[in-house]
C-alpha positions in Angstrom: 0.3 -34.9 3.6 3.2 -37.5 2.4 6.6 -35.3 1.0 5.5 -37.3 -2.2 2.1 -35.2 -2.4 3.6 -31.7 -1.5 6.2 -32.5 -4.6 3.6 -33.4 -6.9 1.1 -30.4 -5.4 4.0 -27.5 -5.9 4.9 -29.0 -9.2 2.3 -28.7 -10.9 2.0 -25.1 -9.8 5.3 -24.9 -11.8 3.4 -23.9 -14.7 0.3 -22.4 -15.8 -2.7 -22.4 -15.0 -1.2 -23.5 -11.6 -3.6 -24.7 -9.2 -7.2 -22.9 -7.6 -5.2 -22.6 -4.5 -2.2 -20.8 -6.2 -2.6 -20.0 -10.1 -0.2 -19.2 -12.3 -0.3 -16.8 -15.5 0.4 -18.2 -18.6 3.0 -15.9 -20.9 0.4 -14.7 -23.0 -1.8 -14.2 -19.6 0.7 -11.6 -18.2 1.1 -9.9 -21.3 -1.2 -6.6 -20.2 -0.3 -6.8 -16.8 2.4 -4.2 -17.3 3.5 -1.2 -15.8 2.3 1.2 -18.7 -1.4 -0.2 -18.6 -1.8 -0.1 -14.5 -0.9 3.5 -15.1 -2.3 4.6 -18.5 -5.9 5.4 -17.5 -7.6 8.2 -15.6 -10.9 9.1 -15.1 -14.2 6.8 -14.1 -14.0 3.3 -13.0 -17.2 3.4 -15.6 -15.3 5.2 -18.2 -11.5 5.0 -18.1 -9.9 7.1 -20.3 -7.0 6.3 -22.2 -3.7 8.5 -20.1 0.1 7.3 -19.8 1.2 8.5 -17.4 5.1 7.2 -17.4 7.2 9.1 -14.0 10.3 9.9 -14.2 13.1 9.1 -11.4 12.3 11.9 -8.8 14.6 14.6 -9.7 15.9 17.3 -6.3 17.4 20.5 -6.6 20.4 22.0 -5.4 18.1 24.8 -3.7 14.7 24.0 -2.7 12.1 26.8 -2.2 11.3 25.6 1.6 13.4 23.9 4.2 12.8 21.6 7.0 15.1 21.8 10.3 17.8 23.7 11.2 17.4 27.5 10.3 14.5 25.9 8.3 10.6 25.0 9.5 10.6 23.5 12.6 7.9 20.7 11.3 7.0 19.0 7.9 3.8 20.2 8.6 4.6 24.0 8.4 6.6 23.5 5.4 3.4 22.3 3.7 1.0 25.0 4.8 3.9 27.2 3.4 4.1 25.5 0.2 0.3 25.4 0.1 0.1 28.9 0.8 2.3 30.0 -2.0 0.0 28.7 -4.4 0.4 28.2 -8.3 0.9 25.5 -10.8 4.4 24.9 -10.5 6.4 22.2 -8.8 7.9 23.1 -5.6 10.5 21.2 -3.5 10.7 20.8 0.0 14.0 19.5 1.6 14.0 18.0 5.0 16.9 17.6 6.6 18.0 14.6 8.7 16.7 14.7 12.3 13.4 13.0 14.0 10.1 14.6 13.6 7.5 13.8 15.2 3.8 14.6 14.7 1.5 13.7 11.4 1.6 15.7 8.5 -1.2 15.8 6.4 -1.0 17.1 2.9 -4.3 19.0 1.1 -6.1 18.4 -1.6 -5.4 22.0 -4.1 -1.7 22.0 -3.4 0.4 22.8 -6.4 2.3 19.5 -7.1 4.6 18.8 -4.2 8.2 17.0 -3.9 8.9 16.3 -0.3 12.3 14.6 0.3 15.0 14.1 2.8 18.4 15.0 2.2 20.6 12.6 4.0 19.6 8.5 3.1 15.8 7.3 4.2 16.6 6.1 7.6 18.2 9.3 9.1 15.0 11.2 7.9 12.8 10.0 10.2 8.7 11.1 10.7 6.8 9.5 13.0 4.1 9.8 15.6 1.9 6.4 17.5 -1.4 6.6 16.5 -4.2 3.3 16.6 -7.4 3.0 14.7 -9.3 2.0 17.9 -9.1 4.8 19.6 -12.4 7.2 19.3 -12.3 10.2 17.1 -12.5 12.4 19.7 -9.6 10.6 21.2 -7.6 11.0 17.6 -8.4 14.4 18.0 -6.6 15.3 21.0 -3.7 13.0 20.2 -2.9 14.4 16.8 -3.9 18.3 17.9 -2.5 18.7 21.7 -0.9 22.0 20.8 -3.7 23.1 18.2 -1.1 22.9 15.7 -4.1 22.3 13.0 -6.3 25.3 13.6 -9.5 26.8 11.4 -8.0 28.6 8.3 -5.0 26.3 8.1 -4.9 24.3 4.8 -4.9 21.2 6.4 -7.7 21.8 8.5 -10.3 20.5 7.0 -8.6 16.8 6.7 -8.1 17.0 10.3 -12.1 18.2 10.9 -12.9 15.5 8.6 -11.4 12.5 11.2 -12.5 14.8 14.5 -16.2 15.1 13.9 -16.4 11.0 12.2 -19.6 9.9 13.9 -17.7 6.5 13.8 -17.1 4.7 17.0 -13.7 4.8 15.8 -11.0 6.8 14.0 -10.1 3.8 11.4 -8.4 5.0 8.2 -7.9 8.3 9.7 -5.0 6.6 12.1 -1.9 7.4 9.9 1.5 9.3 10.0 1.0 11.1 6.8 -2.0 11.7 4.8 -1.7 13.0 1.3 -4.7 14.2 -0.6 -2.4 16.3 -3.4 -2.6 15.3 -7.0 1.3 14.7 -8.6 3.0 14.8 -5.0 6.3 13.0 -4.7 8.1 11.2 -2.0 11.7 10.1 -1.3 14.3 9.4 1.2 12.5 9.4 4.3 11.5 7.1 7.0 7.8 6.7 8.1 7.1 4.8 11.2 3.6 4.6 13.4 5.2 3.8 16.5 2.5 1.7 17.7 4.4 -0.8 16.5 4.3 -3.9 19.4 2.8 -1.9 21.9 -0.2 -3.6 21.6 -1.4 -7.4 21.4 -2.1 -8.8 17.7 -5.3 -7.9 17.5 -6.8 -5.6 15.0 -5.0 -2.7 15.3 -4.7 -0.2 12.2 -2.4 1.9 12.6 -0.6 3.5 9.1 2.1 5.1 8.3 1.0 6.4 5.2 -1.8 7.0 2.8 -2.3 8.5 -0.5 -5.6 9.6 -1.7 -4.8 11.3 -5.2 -4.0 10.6 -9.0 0.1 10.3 -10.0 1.2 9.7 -6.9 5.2 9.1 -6.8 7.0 7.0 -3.8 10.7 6.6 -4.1 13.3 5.5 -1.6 10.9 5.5 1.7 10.9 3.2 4.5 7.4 3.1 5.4 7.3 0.8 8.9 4.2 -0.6 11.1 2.9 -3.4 11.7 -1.3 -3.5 10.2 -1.8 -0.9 7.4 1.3 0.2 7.0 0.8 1.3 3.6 -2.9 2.5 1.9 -2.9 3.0 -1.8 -6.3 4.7 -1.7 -8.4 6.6 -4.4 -10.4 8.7 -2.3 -13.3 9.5 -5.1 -14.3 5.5 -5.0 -15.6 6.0 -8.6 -12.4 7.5 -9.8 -9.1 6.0 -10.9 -5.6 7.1 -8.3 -2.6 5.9 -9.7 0.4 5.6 -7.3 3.8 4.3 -8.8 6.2 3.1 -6.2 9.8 2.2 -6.5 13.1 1.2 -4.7 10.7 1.3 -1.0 11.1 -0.9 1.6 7.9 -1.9 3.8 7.3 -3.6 7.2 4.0 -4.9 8.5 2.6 -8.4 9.7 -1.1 -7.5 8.5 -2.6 -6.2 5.3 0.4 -3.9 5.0 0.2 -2.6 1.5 -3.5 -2.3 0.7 -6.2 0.0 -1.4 -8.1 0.8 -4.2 -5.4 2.8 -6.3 -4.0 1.1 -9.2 -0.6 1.0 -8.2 3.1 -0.1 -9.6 5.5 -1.6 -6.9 8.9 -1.7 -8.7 12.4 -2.9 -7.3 10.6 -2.6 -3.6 11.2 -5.3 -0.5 8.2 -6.0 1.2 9.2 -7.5 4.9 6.4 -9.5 6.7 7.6 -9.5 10.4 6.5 -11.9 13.7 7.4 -9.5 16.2 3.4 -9.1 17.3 1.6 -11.9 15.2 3.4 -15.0 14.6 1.9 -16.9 12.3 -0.8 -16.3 9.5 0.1 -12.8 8.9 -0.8 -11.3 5.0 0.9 -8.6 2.9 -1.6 -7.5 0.0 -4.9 -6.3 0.2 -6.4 -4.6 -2.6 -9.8 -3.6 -3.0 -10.0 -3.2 -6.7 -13.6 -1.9 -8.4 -14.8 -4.9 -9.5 -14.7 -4.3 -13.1 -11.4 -2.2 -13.6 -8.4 -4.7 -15.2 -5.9 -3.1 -12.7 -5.0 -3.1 -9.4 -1.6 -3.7 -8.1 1.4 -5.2 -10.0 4.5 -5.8 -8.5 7.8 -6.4 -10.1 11.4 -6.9 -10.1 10.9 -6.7 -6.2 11.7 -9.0 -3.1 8.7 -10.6 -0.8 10.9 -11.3 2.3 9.5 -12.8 6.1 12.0 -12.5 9.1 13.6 -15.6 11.1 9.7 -16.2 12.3 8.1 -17.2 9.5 11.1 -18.7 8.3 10.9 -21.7 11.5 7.0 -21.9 10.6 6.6 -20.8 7.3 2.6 -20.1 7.5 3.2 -16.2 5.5 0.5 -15.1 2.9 1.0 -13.2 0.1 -2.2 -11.6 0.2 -6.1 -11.5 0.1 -8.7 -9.9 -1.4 -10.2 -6.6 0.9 -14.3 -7.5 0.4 -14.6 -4.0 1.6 -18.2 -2.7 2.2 -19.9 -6.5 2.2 -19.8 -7.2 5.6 -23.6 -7.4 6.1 -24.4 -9.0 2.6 -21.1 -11.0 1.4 -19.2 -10.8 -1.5 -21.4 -10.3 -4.6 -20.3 -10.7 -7.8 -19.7 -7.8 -9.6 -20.4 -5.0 -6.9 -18.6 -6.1 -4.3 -15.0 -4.7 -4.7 -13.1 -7.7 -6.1 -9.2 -7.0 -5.4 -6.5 -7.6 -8.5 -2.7 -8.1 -7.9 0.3 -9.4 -10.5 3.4 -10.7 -8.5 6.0 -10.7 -11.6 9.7 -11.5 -12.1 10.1 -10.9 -8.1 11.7 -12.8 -5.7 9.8 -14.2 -3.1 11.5 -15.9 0.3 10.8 -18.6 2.5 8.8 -18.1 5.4 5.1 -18.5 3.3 3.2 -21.2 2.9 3.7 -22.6 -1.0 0.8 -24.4 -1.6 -2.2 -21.7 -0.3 -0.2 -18.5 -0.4 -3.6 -16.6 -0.5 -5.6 -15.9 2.6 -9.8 -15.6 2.7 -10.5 -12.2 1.9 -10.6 -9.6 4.9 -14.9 -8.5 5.9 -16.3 -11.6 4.3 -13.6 -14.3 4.9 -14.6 -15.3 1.3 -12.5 -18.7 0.5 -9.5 -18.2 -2.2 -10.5 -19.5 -5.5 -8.7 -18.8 -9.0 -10.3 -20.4 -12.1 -8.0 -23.3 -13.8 -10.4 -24.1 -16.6 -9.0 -24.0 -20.3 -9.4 -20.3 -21.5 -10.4 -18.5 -18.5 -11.3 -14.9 -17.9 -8.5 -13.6 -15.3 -10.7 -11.2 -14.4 -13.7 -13.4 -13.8 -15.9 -11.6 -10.9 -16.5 -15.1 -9.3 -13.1 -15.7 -8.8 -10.4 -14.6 -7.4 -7.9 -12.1 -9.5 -4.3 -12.4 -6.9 -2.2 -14.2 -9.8 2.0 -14.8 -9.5 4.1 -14.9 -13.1 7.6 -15.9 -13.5 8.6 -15.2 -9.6 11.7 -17.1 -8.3 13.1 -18.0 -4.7 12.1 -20.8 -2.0 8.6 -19.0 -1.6 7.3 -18.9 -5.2 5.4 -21.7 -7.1 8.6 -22.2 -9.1 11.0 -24.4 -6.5 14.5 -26.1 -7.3 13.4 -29.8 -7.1 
């Protein structure tokens, strides 16, 4: 293609309705793609009910009820079971001091709400354990349990049982650092790393550093770090709504890094798309909305960056739809989940490519397609709904020419 047609291609992606390959929200568009509408419903996919939820900044005490590390709980874990154990309605804190721990933590469904939070910055506050999706459930088993540190009566047991007995030939989603299944849990100032990392070639290879299952779930100030999966946004009930809100987090991946059902908020974040393991073609977002819910993930006010990598061969991706479930049949219309993302008022870097920033979806390589036609449904099931407004930077639709 002649420098004359890439102009003329990226400039009239300047404005909306952009092109099929890259649209572009008009103002009026973008209106309800806000963060008060991503998180002001609960309930049914079928039946959302009207629900603001509007979090606060994350608020710590100057004396938590539990302690992890010196003259504290020895793990993250115990500190949970604790926490768990003491029950009630009311919020309770736990502080974990700086230090490395390593070992997954998984947090039950019925604890009362949770604020788990490091008290020296994010990167000195480090949990972490290597743990890959390929390996067999029986294999995750061991791996996470040498000690028997999850044992029958604990609370987390049954989310470990859950992964041990799978009947899958692997452990999949199960393959993660820290698994939350708590309604109104918060998170802040720590470091979460699957140390998988580039141990392995860059094949598919899950391996998470953290997933959320639950409604009003709160992420501020992490430094969640893999390279596939790194982050799942997940509502475990697929016919219910899980809102996650997640601010002022930095994430690292090369494949599908920040992905899920949940309807999720991704404010003042930097999302880092590394070549480390994969070199070229690697994608950030994939959501797997329910087909006929408005909201999926918005980002905003954040910064999409790719390291020195992408940057000499700038073939990034933004994103792609997750077809999940439609490997057998392909995506149908209207059943299949169909995934929704906003990029808004964020920066996005060089290092992707500018005129097809979207990638086929992931199970049914379904080609990227975004209606252009004059008053168009932006959440049309035969289209594509991964949308940019108003972004800035050498990566976004709107360039300096």
């Amino acid at each position: 293609m002649s420098l004359t047609a890439v102009l003329t291609a990226v400039t009239l992606a300047l404005l909306a309705p952009g092109t099929p390959a890259r649209p572009i929200l008009s103002t009026t568009e973008a209106a309800p793609f806000v963060p008060a509408n991503y998180l002001g419903f609960s309930g049914t996919y079928a039946d959302p009910v009207a629900d603001p939820w509007r979090p606060a900044p994350i608020r710590t005490p100057a004396r938590p009820g539990f302690t992890v590390g010196p003259q504290g709980f020895a793990t993250v874990q115990d500190a949970v079971d604790a926490a768990y154990r003491a029950g009630g309605t009311a919020r309770r804190w736990i502080a974990v001091r700086p230090g490395t721990y390593t070992g997954t933590v998984f947090i039950p469904e019925g604890s009362p709400p949770l604020t788990i939070y490091g008290t020296g910055r994010a990167e000195d506050v480090k949990l972490q354990f290597t743990i890959d999706a390929t390996v067999t459930p029986a294999q995750w088993a061991a791996q996470v349990n040498p000690g028997g540190r999850y044992a029958e009566g604990d609370p987390a047991w049954p989310m470990f049982q859950s992964c041990a007995t799978r009947t899958s030939a692997t452990a999949g989603l199960c393959a993660t650092v820290v698994w939350a299944r708590s309604t109104d849990l918060q998170l802040k100032n720590l470091t979460i790393t699957n140390t998988l990392l580039d141990t392995v070639d860059r094949g598919t290879h899950q391996a998470l550093a953290l997933r959320t299952d639950a409604d009003r779930t709160q992420l501020e100030g992490l430094r969640l770090i893999s390279r596939q999966d790194t982050l799942l946004t997940n509502a475990d009930d697929v016919a219910r709504i899980a809102r996650v809100s997640v601010r002022d987090t930095y994430v690292e991946g090369d494949t599908d890094f920040v992905f899920g059902r949940a309807a999720a908020v991704f404010t003042g974040c930097t999302f880092r798309l590394v070549s480390s393991r994969k070199d070229s073609g690697g994608v950030i977002f994939a959501p797997n909305t329910a087909p006929g819910f408005r909201y999926g993930f918005l980002v905003t006010r954040s910064r999409i960056v790719a390291d020195d990598g992408y940057v000499t061969a700038p073939t990034g991706r933004l994103g792609r739809a997750w077809d999940q479930g439609a490997s057998a049949t392909g995506y149908l219309p209207g059943i299949t989940p169909n995934g929704q993302l906003v990029i808004r008022d964020s920066y996005i870097g060089a290092g992707f490519d500018t005129l097809a920033p979207w990638a086929p979806a992931a199970t049914t390589a379904r080609p990227f397609s975004a209606s252009v036609a004059e008053g168009r449904d932006v959440n049309d099931v035969d289209f594509n709904r991964l949308w940019e407004y108003a972004n800035h930077g050498p990566g976004s639709a709107l360039q300096p020419w």
